[in-house]
N, C-alpha and C positions, 0 to 999 in steps of 0.2 A: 790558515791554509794558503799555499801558493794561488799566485794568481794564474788561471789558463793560461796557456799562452805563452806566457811571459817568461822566459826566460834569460834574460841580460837585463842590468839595471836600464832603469825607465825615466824620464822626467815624469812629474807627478805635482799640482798645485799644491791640494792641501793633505793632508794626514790623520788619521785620528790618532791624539796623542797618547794612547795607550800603547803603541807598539810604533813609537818618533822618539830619534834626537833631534836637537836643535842645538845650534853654535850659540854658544853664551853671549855672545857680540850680539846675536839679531834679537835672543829676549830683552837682552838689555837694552839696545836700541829701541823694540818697541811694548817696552814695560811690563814682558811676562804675561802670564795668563791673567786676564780681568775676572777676580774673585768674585763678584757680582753675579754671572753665571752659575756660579755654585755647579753643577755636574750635568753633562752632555752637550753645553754648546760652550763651553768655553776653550774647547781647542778649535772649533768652528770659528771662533773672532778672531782669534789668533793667526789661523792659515788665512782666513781675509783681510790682515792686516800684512801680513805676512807677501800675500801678493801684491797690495796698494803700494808697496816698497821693493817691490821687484824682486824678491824673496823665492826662490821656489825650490824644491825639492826632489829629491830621486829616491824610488822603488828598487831595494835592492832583494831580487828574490833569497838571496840563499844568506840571507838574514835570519834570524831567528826571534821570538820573542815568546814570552808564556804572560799569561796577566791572569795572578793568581786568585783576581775578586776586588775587589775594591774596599779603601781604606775613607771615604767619603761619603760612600751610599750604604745605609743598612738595608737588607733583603726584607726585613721585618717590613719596610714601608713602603713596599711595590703595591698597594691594591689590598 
């Protein structure tokens, strides 16, 4: 969903990378996603490493993205 509001691109720290690019230059500067996290905070290291490097990002509303479920997490193991 759009954000309120917001209508013109935004600065923005971090991002959940479900619906983020990134410039190939700053994963590989700062090593990609740490596979260690395994799912839900490993885009969270990533946009805080992301800023410790002066990294930041912009909110484009008229962006689009769909996330069709996840290819990491089975639904089976929620509880």
């Amino acid at each position: 969903m759009p954000a309120a509001g917001i209508s013109t691109p935004h600065p923005i720290a971090i991002a959940p990378a479900t619906a983020c690019l990134f410039r190939r230059d700053v994963l590989e500067q700062l090593g990609g996603f740490d596979e260690t996290f395994g799912s839900y905070l490993e885009d969270v290291d990533l946009g805080l490493r992301c800023l410790r490097e002066g990294f930041t990002g912009v909110y484009v509303p008229d962006a689009l993205a769909w996330h069709h479920g996840s290819a990491t997490w089975d639904a089976g193991t929620l509880g």
